[in-house]
C-alpha positions in Angstrom: -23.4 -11.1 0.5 -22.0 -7.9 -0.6 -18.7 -7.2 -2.9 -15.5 -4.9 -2.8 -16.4 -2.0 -5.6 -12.8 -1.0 -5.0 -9.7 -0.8 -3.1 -7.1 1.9 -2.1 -4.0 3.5 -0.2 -1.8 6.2 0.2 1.7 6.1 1.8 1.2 9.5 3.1 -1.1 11.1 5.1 -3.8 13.0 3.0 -7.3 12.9 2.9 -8.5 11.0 -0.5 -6.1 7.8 -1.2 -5.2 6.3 -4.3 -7.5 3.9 -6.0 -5.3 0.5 -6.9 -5.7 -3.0 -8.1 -5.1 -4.8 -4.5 -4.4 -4.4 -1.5 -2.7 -6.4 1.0 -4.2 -6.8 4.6 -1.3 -7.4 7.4 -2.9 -9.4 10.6 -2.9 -6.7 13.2 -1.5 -3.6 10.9 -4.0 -3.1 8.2 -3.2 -2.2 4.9 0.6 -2.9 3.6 2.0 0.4 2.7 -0.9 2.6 3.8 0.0 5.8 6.4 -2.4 4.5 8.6 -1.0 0.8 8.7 0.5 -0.3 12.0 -0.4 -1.3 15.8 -0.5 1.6 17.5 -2.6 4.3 16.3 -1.8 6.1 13.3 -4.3 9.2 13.0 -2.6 12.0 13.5 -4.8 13.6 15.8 -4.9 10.9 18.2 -1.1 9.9 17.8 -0.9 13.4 19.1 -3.1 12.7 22.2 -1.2 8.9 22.9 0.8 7.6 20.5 0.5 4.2 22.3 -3.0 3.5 21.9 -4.0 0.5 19.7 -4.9 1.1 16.2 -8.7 0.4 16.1 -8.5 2.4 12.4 -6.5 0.2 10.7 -9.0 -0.4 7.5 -11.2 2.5 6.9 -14.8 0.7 4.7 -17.3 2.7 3.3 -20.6 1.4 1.5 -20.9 2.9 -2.2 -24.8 3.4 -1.5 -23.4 6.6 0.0 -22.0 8.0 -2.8 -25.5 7.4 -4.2 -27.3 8.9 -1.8 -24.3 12.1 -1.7 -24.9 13.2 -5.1 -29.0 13.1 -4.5 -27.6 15.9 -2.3 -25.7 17.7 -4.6 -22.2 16.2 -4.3 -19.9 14.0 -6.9 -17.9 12.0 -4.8 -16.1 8.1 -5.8 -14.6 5.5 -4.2 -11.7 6.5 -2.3 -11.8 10.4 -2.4 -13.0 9.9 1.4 -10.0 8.3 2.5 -11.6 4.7 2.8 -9.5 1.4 1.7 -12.2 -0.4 0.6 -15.7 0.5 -0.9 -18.1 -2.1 -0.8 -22.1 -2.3 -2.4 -24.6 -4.2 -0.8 -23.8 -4.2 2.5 -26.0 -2.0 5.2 -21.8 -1.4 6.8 -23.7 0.8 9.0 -26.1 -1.8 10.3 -23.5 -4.0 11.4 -22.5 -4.5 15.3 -19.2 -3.8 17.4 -17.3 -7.0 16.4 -18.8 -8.2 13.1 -16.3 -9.7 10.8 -16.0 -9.5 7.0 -14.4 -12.3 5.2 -12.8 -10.8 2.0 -10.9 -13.7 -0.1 -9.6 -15.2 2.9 -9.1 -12.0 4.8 -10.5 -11.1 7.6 -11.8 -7.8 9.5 -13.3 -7.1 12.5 -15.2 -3.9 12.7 -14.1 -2.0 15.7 -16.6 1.5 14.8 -17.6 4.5 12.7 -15.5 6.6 11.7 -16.3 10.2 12.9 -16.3 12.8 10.1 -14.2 16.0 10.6 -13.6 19.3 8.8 -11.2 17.8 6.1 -14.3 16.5 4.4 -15.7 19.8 4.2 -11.7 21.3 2.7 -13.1 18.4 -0.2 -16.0 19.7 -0.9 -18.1 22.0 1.6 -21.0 21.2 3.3 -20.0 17.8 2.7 -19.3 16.8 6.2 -22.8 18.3 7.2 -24.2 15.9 4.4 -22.3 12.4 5.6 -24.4 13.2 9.0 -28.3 12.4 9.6 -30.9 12.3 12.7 -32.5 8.7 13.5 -36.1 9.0 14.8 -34.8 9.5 18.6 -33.1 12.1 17.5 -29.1 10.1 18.0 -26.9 11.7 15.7 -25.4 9.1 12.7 -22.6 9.2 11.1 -22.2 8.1 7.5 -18.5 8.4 6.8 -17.7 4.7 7.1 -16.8 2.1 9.3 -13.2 1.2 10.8 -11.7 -2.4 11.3 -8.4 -4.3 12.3 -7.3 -7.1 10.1 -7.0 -10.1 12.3 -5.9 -12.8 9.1 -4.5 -11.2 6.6 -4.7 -11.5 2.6 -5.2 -9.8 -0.8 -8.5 -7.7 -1.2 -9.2 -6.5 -4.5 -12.3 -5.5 -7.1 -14.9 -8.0 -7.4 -14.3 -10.3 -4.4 -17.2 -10.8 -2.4 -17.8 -9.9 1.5 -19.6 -12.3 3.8 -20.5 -11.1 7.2 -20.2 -13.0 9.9 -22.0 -11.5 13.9 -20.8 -11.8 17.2 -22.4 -13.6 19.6 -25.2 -11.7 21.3 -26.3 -9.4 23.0 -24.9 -6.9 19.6 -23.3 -3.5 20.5 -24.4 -0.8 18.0 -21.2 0.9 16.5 -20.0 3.8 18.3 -17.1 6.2 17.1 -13.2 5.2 17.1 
């Protein structure tokens, strides 16, 4: 079982968010008063594409072990500077299949993918983009940015709470980018 390190937002669309006390997860939105919160997608690049499309991006996660393994490379990045909502520890977040489900204090999100870094990390800090990606031993790129969820119940998600994972039924399908 892993636990939420810390939780943020930001009404507008920038790249780091805000670090807060809560946050509240709507069912099918994502986080209440976050730019990316709604049903159709929010990301500016895609609303660009099809503003109609569903919003698999709704709760942006990212595993603090990163941030860890980041500044063994040189960088000083925290929770939330990378535009996630929630940091977690203990959780492999990349690991997990299409369709797992974390169960935060009654909430509940289903992860829909990885998030796919793009040059904005590197305007944070440079070279950082090149440094969130890695090789696995087939040579598949892997991207380290975080994963993305909807909210299908909602509740409160702050410091502290714990995360229990719940998989799909079999066969899993590896997380791909959304």
């Amino acid at each position: 079982m892993g636990q939420v390190i810390s939780v943020s937002l930001d009404r507008r669309h920038r790249f780091s968010k805000a670090p807060v006390d809560e946050i509240t997860l709507i069912a099918g939105e994502g986080v209440a008063g976050d730019a990316h919160c709604g049903v159709t997608v929010k990301h500016r690049s895609r609303a660009r594409f099809n503003p109609t499309l569903p919003n698999l991006r709704q709760v942006h996660l990212i595993h603090a072990e990163l941030f860890k393994e980041l500044a063994g490379k040189g960088f000083t990045v925290g929770p939330a500077e990378l535009g996630e909502n929630i940091t977690t520890s203990g959780i492999d977040l990349l690991a997990l299949p299409t369709g797992a489900r974390l169960t935060i204090a009654g909430a509940v999100i289903e992860i829909t993918g990885l998030r796919n870094p793009c040059i904005q990390i590197d305007r944070f800090q440079d070279g950082l983009m090149q440094a969130t990606l890695d090789r696995d031993a087939d040579g598949n790129l892997v991207r380290k940015a975080g994963i993305m969820g909807i909210v299908v119940t909602g509740g409160r998600v702050r410091p502290g709470d714990a995360v229990a994972i719940t998989l799909p039924d079999g066969p899993h399908r590896p997380l791909q980018k959304v």
